[in-house]
N, C-alpha and C positions, 0 to 999 in steps of 0.2 A: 389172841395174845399179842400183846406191845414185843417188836422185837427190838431190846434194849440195846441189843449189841452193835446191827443196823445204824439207830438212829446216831448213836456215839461215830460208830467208822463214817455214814457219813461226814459228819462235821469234822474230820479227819481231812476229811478228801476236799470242803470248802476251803480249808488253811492253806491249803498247799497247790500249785499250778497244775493244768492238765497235763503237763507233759510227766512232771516227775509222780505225780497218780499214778500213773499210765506205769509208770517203773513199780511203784511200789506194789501194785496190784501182780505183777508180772512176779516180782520177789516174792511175793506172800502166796502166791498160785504154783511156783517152782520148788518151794518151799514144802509146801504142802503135799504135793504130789510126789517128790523122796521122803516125804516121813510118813506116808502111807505104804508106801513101801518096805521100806524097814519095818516098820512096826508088824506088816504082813508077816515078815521073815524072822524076824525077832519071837514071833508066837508059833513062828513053824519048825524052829531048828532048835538041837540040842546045842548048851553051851560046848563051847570048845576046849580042849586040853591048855589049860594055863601054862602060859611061855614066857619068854620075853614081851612083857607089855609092850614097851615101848619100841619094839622091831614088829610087833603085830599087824600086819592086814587081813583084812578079810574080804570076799569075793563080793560083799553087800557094800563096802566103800568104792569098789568099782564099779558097783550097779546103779548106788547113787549120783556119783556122778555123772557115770552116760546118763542119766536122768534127768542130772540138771544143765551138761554141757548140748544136750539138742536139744533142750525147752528155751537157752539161751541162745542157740544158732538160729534160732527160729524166733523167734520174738525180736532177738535183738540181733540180727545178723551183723550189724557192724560195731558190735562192741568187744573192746578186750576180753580177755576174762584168765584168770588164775585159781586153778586148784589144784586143792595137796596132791590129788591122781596124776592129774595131765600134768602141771606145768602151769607156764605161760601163752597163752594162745595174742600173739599183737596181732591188734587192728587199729580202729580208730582210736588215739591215746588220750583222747581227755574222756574216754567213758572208759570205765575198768571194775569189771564185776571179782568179786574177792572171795574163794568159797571151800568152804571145808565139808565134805559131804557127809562125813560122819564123823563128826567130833566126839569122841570117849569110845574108840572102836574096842580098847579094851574091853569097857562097861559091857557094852553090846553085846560081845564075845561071849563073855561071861555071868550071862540075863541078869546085869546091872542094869536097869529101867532110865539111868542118868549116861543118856545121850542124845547128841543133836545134830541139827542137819545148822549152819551157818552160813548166809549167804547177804553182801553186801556192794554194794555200789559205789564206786568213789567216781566222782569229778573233779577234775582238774587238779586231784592229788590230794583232797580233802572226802571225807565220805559226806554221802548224801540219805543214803538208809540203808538201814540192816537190819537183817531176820533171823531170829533165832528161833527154829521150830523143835519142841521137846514132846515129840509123837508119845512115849509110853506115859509123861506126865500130863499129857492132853493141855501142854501149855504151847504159848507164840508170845517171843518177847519181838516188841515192833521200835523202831526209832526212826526219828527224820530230823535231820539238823534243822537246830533253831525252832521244832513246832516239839519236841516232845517226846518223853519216851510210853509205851503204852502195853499195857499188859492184856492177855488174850486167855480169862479162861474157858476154853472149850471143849470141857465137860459141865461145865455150867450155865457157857452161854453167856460170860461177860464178859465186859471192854472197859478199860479204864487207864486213866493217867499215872503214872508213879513218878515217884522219889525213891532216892534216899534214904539211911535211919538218919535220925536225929542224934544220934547217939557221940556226943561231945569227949566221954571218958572211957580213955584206951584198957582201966583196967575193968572194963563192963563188955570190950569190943568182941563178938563173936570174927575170926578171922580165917578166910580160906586159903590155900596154897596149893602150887603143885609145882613139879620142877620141870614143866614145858619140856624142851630138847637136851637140856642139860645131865650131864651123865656125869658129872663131877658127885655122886652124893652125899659125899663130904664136906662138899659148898653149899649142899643146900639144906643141910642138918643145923650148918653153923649161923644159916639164913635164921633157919624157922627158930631155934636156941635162941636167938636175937629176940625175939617178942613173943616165946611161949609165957614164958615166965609174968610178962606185963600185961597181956590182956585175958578175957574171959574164956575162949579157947580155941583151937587153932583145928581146922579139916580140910580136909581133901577130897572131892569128889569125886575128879577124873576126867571131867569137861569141862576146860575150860571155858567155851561158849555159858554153859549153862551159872559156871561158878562168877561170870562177869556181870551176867543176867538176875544174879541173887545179889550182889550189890546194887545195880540199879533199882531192884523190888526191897531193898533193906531190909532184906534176909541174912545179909550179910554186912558188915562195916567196913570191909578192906579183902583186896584179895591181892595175894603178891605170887609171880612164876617171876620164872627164869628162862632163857634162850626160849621166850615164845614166836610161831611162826606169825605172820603178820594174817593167815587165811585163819586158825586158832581163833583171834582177837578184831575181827577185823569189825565183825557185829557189836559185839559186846563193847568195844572202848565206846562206841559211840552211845549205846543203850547207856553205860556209865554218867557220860557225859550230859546227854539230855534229860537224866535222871536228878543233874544237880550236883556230880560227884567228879573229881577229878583225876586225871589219867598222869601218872608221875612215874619219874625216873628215882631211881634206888637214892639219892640223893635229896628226893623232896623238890626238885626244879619238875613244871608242867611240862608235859611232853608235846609237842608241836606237831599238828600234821603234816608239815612238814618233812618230819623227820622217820615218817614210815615207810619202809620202802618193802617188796613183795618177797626179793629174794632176803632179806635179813630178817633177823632174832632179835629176839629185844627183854632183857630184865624190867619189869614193872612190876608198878602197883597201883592197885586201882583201889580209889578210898571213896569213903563217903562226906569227906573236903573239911571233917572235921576231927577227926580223931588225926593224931599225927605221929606216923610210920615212918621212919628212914634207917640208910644201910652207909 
């Protein structure tokens, strides 16, 4: 049997230089290797007593990350790296790995199957690729600046390019939301009241990763949080972005990579560059 999925990741790996392969192979292997994990642990444990979501840990978001901060000491010994467990680890500053080890720890908690493991590389303060792996959905959303965004179904055994929807008319738009770190929810009732009413309808999954990752597959038209961590989004703006789709401030001005920093929050919206969202 032709393995289809093969012959696509190669011509993956001819687009792009041996060295940043060498990264992305490393992402997608680190990747891997924590949402095999959880997903072990996910089918081994009973949910948990529903609490405070948003004060929630669980001992499997610390697992993951030691999982993925020695897969990164060891591969990449002299690169930065940030996650929502540890912190900031500095080292060398123009490489900086970006990583939320289990994105929707909620969901998880609660044998919600919508969670992810998020893991991204930035250079020189711009990203360079990012991974979103969604172990219980047997997907892997892939990005590399400037070559594309790429979807991984593996349960099926395929690899392919995406987009974006096409979708031009806001009262047709399917639209995601969640209110990242914001505890105001009063602010963010008065957010989503802002465009329930104009578009087709308005959800929430819980993962951010996964919900940035449905706009760039145009599953979604737009997806807008509030006080997001920058390790949350770090994947996903970019999957957005190579998807075709644009990464904006609550005002409708393009958000700059620039302008992301590790210890800040940030109100966005992430669209499919043609429906138009503002606050």
């Amino acid at each position: 049997m032709i393995n289809l999925m093969g012959i696509v990741e190669d011509m993956i790996y001819k687009r792009i230089s041996k060295n940043d392969g060498r990264f992305l192979r490393g992402a997608m292997s680190i990747a891997k290797k924590a949402g095999q994990k959880l997903l072990e642990s996910y089918r081994s444990e009973e949910p948990v007593e529903r609490g405070t979501v948003k004060e929630l840990k669980t001992i499997y978001d610390e697992t993951a990350d030691k999982i993925i901060r020695e897969s990164i000491e060891k591969n990449f010994p002299d690169h930065s790296y940030v996650t929502e467990e540890t912190g900031f680890i500095a080292k060398q500053k123009d490489y900086l790995w970006i990583i939320d080890p289990l994105d929707g720890t909620g969901n998880f908690a609660n044998h919600n199957p919508l969670f992810a493991i998020s893991i991204s590389l930035w250079v020189n303060g711009a990203p360079l690729l990012g991974v979103i792996e969604a172990p219980m959905l047997s997907e892997r959303f892939v990005a590399i600046r400037e070559k594309g965004a790429y979807h991984y179904d593996l349960f099926r055994r395929t690899l392919k390019m995406v987009n974006v929807s096409k979708n031009n008319m806001l009262e047709r738009a399917y639209v995601l939301y969640c209110e990242g770190g914001e505890t105001d929810k009063a602010r963010v009732l008065n957010i989503i009241k802002g465009v329930f009413l104009d578009v087709k309808d308005a959800r929430k999954l819980g993962a951010a990763a996964i919900e940035l990752a449905y706009v760039g597959m145009g599953r979604s038209d737009c997806y807008i949080t509030t006080r997001i961590s920058l390790w949350d989004i770090a994947a996903g703006v970019l999957f957005v972005k190579e998807a075709g789709g644009d990464i904006l401030h609550f005002d409708g001005v393009p958000y700059q990579w620039s302008e992301f920093d590790a210890i800040k929050s940030y109100d966005l919206i992430a669209s499919n560059g043609k429906i138009k969202i503002g606050f």
